[in-house]
N, C-alpha and C positions, 0 to 999 in steps of 0.2 A: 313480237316475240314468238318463238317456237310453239311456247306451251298454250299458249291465247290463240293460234292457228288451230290445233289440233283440239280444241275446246267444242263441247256444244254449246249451242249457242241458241238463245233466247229467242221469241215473235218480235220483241221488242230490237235487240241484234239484227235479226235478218233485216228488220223496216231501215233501220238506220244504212242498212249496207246495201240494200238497193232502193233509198229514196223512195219508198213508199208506206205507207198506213199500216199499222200493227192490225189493223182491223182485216186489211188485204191479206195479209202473209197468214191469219188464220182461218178466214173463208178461204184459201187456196189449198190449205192443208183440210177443212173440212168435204170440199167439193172433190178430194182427191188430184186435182191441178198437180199440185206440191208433196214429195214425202214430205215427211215428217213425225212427231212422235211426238202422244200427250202421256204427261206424267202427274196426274191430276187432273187441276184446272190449267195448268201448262204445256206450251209447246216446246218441246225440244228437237232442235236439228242438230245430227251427225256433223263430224268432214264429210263422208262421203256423199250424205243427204244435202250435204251447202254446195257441193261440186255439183252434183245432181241438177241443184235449182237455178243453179249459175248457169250450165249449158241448157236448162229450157229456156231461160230472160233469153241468152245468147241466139237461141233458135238452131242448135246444133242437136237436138234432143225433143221428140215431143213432149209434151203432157201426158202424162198416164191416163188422163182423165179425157174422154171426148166427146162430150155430150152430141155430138152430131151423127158421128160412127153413131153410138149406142143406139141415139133416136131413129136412123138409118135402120139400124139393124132391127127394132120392134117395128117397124112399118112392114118391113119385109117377111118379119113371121107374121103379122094379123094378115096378109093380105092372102 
């Protein structure tokens, strides 16, 4: 349905729609990996934020989050 697309949509939602652990989908929102958006004790994703995380799984988009760059990048200021 239309309306169920355009829906946010739950940790528990995202896990079922790309076959992984609701415990995954919210360490990847907390590591910064994934947008997404806590409304309490809950995560909500957008449409735009589930396209988003569709083209990172997809590999057409990086990760926000890079903990290599980053580490990369503090080596290079202490040095």
């Amino acid at each position: 349905m239309a309306g169920e697309e355009a829906s946010y949509l739950t940790a528990q939602d995202m896990a079922r729609r790309f076959n992984i652990g609701t415990d995954t989908v919210r360490r990847k929102v907390q590591t910064g990996e994934w947008p997404g958006a806590r409304v309490g004790r809950l995560y909500r994703f957008s449409p735009a934020q589930q396209d988003e995380i569709s083209q990172i799984i997809a590999g057409t988009k990086p990760a926000a989050y890079d903990k290599d760059r980053i580490a990369a990048a503090l080596r290079q200021l202490s040095a």
